[in-house]
GUGUDREN-913815 format. One record per atom (N, C-alpha, C): residue number from 1; atom name; x, z, y. Coordinates in steps of 0.001 Angstrom, whole numbers, plus 500000, padded with zeros to 6 digits. Layout:
<node num="NUM" atomo="CA" xx="X" zz="Z" yy="Y"/>
...
This chain:
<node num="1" atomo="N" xx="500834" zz="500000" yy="498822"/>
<node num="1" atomo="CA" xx="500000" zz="500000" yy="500000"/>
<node num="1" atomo="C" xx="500883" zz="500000" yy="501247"/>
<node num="2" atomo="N" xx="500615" zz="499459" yy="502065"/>
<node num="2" atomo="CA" xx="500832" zz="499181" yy="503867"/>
<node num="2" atomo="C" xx="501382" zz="500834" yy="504580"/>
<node num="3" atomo="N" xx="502307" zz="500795" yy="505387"/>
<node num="3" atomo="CA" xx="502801" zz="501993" yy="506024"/>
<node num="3" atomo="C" xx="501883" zz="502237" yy="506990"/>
<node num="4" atomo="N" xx="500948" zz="502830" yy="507389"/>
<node num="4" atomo="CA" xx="499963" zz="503124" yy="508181"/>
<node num="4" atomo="C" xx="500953" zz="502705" yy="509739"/>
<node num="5" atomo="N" xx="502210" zz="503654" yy="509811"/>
<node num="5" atomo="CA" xx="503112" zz="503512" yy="510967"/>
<node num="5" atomo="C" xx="503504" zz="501873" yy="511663"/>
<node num="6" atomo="N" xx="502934" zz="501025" yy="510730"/>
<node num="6" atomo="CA" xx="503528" zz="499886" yy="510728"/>
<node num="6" atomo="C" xx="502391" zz="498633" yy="511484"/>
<node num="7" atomo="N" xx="502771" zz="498499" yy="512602"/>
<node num="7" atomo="CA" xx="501812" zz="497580" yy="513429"/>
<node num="7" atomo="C" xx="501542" zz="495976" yy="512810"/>
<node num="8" atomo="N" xx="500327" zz="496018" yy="512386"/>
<node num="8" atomo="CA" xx="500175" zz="494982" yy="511953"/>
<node num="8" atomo="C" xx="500129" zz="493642" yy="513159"/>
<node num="9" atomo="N" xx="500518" zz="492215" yy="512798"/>
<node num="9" atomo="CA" xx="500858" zz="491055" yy="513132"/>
<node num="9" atomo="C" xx="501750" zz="491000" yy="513790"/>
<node num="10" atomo="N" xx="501826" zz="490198" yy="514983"/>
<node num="10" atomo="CA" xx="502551" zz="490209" yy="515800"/>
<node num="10" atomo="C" xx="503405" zz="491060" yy="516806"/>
<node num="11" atomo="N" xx="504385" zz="491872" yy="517209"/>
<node num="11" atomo="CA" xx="504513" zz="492481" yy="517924"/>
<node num="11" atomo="C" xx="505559" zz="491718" yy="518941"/>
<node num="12" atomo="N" xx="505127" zz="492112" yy="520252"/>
<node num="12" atomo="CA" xx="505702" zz="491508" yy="521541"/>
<node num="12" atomo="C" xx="506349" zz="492498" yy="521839"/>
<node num="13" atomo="N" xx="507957" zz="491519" yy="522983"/>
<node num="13" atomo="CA" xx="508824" zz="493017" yy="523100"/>
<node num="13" atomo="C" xx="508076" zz="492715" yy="524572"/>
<node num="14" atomo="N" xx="508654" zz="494094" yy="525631"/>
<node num="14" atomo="CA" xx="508043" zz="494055" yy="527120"/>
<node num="14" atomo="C" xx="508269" zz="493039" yy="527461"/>
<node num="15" atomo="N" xx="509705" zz="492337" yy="527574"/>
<node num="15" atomo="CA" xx="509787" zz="491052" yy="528591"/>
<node num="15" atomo="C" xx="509002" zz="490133" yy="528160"/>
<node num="16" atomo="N" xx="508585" zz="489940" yy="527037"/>
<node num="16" atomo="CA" xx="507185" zz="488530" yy="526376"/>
<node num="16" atomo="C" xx="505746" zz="488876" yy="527504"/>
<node num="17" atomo="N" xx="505655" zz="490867" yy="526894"/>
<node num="17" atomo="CA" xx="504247" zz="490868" yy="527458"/>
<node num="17" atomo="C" xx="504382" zz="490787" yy="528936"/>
<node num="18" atomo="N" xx="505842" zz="491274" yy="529892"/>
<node num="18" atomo="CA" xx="505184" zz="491180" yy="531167"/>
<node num="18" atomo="C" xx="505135" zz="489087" yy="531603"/>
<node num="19" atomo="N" xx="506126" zz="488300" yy="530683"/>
<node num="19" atomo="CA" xx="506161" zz="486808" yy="530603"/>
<node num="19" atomo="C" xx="504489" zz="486298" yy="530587"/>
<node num="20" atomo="N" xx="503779" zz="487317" yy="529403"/>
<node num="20" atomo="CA" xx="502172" zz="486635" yy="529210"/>
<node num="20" atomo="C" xx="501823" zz="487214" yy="530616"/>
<node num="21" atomo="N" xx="501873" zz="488131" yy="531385"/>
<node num="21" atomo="CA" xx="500918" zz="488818" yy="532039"/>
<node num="21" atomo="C" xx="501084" zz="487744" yy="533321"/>
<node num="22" atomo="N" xx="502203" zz="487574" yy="533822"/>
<node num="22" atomo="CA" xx="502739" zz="486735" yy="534488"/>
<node num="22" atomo="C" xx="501648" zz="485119" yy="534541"/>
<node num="23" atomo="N" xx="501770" zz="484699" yy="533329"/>
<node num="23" atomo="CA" xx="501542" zz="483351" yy="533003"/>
<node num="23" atomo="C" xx="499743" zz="483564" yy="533230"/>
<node num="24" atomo="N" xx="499625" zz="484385" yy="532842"/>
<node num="24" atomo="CA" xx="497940" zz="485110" yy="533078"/>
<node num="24" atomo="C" xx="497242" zz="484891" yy="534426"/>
<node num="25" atomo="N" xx="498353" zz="485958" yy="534971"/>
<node num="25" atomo="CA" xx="497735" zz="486049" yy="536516"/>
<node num="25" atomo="C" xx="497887" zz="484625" yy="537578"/>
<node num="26" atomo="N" xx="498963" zz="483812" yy="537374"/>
<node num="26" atomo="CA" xx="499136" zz="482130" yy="537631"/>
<node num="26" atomo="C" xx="497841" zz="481233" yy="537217"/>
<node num="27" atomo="N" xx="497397" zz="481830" yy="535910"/>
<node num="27" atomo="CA" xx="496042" zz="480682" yy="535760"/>
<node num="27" atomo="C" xx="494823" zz="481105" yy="536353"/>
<node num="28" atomo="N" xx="495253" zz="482700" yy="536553"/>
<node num="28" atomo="CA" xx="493702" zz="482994" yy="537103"/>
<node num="28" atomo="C" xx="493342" zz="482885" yy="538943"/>
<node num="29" atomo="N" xx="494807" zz="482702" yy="539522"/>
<node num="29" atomo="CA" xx="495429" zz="482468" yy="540768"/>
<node num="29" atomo="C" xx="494397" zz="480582" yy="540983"/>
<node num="30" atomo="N" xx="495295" zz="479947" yy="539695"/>
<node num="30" atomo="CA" xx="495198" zz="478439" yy="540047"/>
<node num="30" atomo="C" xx="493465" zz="478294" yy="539812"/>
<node num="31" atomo="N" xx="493102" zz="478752" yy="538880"/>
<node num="31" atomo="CA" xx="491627" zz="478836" yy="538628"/>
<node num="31" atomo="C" xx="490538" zz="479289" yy="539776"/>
<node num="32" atomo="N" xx="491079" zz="480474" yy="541086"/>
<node num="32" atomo="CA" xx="490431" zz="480665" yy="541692"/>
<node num="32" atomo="C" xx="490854" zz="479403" yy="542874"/>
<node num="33" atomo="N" xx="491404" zz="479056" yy="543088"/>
<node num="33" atomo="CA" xx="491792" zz="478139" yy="544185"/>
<node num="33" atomo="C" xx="491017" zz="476498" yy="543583"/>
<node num="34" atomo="N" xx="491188" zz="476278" yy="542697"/>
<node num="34" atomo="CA" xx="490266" zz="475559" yy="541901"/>
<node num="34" atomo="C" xx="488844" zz="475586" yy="542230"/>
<node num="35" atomo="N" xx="487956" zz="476790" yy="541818"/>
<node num="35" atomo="CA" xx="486553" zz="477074" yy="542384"/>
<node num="35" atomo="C" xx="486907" zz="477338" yy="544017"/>
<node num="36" atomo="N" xx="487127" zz="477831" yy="544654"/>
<node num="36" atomo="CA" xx="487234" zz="477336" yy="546480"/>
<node num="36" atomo="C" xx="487106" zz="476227" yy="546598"/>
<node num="37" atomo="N" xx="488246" zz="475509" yy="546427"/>
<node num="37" atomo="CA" xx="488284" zz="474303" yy="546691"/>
<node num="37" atomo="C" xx="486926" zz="473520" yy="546425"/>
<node num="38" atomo="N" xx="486479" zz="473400" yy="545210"/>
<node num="38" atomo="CA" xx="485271" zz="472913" yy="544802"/>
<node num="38" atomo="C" xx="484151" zz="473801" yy="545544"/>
<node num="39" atomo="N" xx="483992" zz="474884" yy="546144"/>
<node num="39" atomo="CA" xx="482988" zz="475312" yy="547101"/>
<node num="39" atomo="C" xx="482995" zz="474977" yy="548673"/>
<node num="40" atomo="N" xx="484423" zz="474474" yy="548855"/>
<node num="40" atomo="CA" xx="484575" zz="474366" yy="550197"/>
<node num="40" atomo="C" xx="484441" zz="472942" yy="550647"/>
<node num="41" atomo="N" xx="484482" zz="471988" yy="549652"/>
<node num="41" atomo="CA" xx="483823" zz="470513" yy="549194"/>
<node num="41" atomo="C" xx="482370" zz="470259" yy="549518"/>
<node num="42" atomo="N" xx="482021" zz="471075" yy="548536"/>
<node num="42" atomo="CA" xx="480451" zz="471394" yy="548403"/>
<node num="42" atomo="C" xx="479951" zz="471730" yy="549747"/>
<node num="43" atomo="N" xx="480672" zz="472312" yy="550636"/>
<node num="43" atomo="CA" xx="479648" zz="472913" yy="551950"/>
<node num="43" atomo="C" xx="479965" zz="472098" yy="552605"/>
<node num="44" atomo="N" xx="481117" zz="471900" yy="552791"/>
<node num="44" atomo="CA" xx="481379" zz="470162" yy="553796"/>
<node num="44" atomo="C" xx="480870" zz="468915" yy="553905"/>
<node num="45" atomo="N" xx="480080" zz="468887" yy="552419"/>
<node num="45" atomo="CA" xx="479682" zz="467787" yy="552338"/>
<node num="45" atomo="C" xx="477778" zz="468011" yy="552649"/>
<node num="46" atomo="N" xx="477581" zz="469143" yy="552657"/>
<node num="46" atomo="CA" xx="476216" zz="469395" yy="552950"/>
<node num="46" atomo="C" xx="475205" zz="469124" yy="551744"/>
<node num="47" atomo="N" xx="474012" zz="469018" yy="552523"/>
<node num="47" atomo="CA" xx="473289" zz="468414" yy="551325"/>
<node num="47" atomo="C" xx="472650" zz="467189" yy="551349"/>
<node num="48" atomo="N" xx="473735" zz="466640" yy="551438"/>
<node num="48" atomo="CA" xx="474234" zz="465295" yy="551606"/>
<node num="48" atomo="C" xx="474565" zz="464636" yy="550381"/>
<node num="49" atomo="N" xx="474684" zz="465251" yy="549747"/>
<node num="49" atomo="CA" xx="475135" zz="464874" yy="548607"/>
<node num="49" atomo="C" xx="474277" zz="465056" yy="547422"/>
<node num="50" atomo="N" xx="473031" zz="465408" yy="547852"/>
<node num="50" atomo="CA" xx="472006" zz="464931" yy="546869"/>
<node num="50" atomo="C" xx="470976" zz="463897" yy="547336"/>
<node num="51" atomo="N" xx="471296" zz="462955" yy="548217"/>
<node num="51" atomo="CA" xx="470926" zz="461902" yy="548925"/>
<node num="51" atomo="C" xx="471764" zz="460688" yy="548556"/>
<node num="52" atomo="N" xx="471766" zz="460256" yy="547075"/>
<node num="52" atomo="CA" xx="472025" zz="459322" yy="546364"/>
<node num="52" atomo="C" xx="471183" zz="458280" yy="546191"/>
<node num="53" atomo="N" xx="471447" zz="457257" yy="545743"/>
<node num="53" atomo="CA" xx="470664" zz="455710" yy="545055"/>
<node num="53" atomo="C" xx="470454" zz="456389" yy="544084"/>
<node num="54" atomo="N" xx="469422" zz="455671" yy="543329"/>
<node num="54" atomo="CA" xx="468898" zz="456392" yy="541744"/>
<node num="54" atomo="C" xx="469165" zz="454924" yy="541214"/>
């Protein structure tokens, strides 16, 4: 049987996890600038933009 003491799967040393945390907070950075951008589109363009040809 398994050493209870013994962390199962993967184990990360600190410099990996602060590397993920890093890489984390960059997508959630680019992700919010992403939705702005696409809201600040959206208001500029008014509603204007449901005044299409069908």
């Amino acid at each position: 049987m398994s050493n209870p003491h013994e962390p199962d799967g993967i184990v990360l040393t600190e410099a990996q996890k602060r590397s993920q945390r890093r890489r984390s907070i960059a997508i959630a950075l680019a992700l919010g600038v992403l939705v702005m951008l696409f809201f600040a589109v959206t208001i500029v363009k008014g509603p204007a933009v449901l005044n299409r040809p069908l």
